[in-house]
C-alpha positions as CSV (number, residue, x, y, z in Angstrom):
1,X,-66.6,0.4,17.6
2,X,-66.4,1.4,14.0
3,X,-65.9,5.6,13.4
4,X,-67.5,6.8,10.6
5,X,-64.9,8.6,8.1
6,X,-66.9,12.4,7.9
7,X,-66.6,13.5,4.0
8,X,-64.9,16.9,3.4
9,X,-67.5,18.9,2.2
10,X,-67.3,20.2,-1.5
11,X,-66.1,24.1,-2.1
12,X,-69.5,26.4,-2.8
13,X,-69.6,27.7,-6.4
14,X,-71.4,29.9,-8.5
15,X,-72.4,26.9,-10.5
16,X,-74.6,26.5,-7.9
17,X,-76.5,29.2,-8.9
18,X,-77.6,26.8,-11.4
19,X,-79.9,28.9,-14.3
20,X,-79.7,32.1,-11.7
21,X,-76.0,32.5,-13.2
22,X,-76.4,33.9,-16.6
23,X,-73.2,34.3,-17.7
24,X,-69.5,33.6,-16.4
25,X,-66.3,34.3,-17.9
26,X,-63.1,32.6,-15.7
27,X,-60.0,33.3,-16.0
28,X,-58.7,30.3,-13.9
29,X,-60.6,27.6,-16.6
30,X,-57.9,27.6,-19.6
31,X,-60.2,25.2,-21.1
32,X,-62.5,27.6,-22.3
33,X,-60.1,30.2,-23.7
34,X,-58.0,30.4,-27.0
35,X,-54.7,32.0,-26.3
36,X,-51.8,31.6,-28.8
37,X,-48.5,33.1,-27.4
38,X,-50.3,34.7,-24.7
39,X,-53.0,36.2,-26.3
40,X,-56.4,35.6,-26.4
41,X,-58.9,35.5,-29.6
42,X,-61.9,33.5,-27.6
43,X,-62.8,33.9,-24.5
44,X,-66.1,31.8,-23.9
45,X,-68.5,31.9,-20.7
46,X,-69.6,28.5,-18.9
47,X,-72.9,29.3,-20.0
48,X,-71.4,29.2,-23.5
49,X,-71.3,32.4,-24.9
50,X,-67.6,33.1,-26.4
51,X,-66.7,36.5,-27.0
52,X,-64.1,37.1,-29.7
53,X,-60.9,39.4,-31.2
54,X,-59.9,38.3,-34.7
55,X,-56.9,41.4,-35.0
56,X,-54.1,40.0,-33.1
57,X,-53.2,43.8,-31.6
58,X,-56.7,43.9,-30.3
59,X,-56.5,40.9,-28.2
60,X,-55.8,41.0,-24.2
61,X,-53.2,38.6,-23.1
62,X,-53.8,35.7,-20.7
63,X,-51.1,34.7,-18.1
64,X,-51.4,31.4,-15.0
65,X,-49.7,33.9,-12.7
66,X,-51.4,37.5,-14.1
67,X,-53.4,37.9,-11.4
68,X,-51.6,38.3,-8.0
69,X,-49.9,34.7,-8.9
70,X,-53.5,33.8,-10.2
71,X,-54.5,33.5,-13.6
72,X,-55.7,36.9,-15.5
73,X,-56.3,38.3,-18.5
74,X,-54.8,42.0,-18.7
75,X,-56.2,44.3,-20.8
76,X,-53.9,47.3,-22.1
77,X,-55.8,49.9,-22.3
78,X,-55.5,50.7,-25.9
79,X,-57.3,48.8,-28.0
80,X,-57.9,45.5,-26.4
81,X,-61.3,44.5,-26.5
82,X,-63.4,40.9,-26.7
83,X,-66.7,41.3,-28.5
84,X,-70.0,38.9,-29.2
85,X,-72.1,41.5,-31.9
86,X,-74.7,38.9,-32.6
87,X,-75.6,37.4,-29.5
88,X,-76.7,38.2,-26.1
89,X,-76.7,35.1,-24.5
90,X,-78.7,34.9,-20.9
91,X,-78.6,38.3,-19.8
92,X,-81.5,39.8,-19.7
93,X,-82.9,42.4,-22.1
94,X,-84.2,44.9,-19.5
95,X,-84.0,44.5,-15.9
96,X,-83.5,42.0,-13.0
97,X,-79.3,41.1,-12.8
98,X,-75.9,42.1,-11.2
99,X,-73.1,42.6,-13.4
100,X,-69.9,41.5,-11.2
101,X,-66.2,41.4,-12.1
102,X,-63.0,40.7,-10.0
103,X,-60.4,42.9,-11.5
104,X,-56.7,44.6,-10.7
105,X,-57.6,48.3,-12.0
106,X,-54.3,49.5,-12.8
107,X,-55.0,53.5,-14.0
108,X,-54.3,56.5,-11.9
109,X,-56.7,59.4,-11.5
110,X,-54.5,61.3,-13.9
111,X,-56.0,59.2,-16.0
112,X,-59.7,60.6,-16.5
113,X,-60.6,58.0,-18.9
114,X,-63.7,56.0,-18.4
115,X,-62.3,52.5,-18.6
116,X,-64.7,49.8,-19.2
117,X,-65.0,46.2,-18.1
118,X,-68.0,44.8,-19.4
119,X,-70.7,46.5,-21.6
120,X,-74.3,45.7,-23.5
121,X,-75.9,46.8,-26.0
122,X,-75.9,49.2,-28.9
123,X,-76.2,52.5,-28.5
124,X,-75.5,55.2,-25.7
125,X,-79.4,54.8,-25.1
126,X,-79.7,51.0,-24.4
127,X,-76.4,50.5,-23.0
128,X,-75.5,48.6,-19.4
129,X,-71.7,49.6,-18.3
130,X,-69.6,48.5,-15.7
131,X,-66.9,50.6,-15.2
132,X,-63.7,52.8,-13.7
133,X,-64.1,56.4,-13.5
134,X,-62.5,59.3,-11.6
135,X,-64.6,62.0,-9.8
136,X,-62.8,65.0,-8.1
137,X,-59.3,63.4,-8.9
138,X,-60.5,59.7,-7.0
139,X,-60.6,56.7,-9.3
140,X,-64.6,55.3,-8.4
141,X,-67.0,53.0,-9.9
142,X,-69.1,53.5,-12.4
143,X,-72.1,52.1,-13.8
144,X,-74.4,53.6,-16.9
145,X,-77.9,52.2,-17.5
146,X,-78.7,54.3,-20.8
147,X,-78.0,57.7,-20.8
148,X,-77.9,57.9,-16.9
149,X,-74.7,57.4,-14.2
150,X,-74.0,56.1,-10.8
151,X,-71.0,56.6,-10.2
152,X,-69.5,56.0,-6.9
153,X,-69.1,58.0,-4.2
154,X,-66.5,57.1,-1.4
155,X,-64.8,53.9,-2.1
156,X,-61.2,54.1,-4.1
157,X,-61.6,51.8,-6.9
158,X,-57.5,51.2,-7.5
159,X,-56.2,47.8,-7.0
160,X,-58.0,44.0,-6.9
161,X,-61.5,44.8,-6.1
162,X,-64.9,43.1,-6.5
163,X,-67.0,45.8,-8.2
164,X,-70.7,45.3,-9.2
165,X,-74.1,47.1,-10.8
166,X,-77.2,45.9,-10.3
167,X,-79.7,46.6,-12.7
168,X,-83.6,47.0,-11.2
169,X,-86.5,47.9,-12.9
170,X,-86.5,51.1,-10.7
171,X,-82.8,52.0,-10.0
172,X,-79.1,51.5,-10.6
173,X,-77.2,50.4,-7.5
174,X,-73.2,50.3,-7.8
175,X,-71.5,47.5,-4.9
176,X,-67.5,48.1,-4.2
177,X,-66.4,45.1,-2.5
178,X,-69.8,44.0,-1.9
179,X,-71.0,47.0,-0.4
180,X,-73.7,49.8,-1.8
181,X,-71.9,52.8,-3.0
182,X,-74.6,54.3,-4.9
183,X,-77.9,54.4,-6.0
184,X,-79.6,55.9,-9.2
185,X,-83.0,56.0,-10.1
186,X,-83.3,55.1,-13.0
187,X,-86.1,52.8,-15.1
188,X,-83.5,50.8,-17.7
189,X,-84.1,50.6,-21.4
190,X,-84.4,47.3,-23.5
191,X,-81.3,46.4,-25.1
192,X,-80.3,44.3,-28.1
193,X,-77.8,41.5,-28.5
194,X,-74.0,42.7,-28.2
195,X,-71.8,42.2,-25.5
196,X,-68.4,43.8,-25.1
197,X,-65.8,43.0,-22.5
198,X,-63.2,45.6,-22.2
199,X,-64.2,48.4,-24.2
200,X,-68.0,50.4,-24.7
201,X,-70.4,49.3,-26.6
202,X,-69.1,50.1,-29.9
203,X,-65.7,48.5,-29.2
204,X,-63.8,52.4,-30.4
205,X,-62.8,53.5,-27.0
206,X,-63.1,53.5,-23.0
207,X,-60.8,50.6,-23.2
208,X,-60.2,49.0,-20.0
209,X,-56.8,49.2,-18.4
210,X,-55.8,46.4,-16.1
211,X,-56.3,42.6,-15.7
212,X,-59.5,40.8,-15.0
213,X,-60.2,37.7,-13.5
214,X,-63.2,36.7,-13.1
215,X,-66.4,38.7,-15.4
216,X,-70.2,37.5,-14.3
217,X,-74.0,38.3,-14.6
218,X,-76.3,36.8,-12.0
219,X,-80.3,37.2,-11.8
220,X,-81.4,39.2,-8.6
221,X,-84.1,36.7,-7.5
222,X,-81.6,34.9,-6.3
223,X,-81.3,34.8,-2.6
224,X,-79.8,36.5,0.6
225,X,-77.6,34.3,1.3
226,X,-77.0,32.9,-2.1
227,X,-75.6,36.4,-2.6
228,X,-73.5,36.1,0.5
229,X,-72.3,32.9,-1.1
230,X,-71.6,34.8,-3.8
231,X,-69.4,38.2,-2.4
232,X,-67.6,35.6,-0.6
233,X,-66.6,33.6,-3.3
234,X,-65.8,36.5,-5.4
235,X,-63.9,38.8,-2.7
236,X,-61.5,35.4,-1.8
237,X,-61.0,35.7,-5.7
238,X,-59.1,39.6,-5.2
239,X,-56.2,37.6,-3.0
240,X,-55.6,40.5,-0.9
């Protein structure tokens, strides 16, 4: 009697998530990154859309072993910052996505310094940021949809963590290790074409300190337990 040999079954990715995954910037995928002597000019999603630093002080460092013996990029706090001024790519213009990062957030409450990870748009009024801030001496999450906050509430946002703001046409939620912190009400703004990774939206300050692995926007239509896919995939990515 022959046996059948059973296939292993292929890894889920975020790729999967086919046009539902707007944008996805990897640290792990050295192919899509231009680093010389450690430091990185180009850092382009697998959707396409490369965000750049021309001023070699500027640019974040990339290491194979930055993150936890994973690769990272590590921002320095400073002045590091990676920046696409012309270009949006496939995140939307108003409402309708998650803004996810896995990152190492390195600051200490001392520091009250709102330190950003990923931001659109132009102005304080149409901007979108994912970020670290520290309420009542606690490092939290924070996310701005225009001129309005959600910051986070309970969780302690130190360390690898999976942090996330979803944009809805109605309300800003912040997600710390894929749960709901917070929710804002809040009815976003259009925004125009810049996107900023590691600094706000004018690339002069909130600089982020710390190293970052993975950076990602991802539609909201997509489903349940497409999302479960996702918060699993992304928490395995903190290695704790």
């Amino acid at each position: 009697m022959r046996h059948r040999r059973r296939r292993g079954s292929r890894k889920w990715s975020p790729l999967d998530l086919g046009d539902d995954l707007r944008e996805w910037w990897n640290a792990d995928d050295v192919s899509r990154l231009v680093i010389s002597g450690g430091q990185v000019s180009d850092w382009t999603s697998v959707k396409g859309l490369t965000l750049s630093q021309a001023t070699s002080g500027a640019q974040p460092t990339w290491s194979a072993t930055g993150f936890n013996g994973a690769p990272g990029v590590t921002f320095d706090g400073v002045d590091d910052v990676l920046s696409a001024v012309s270009a949006l790519g496939r995140i939307p213009g108003t409402s309708g996505y998650y803004l996810l990062a896995v990152v190492d957030q390195v600051a200490l409450p001392a520091d009250a310094t709102t330190r950003a990870i990923l931001t659109l748009g132009t102005s304080n009024g149409s901007r979108r940021m994912l970020a670290r801030g520290v309420v009542s001496g606690a490092n939290r999450i924070r996310g701005i949809v225009d001129a309005t906050d959600a910051y986070g509430t309970s969780g302690n946002f130190s360390g690898r963590k999976l942090v996330a703001l979803h944009v809805g046409a109605a309300a800003t939620d912040t997600y710390l290790d894929a749960v709901l912190d917070t929710s804002t009400a809040v009815a976003p703004a259009a925004h125009s074409a810049r996107t900023r990774i590691g600094a706000n939206q004018a690339g002069t300050g909130n600089f982020w300190n710390g190293k970052m692995r993975d950076v990602m926007a991802v539609r909201d239509t997509i489903s349940a337990a497409q999302l479960a896919k996702l918060n699993a995939f992304l928490l395995a990515r903190r290695m704790l």
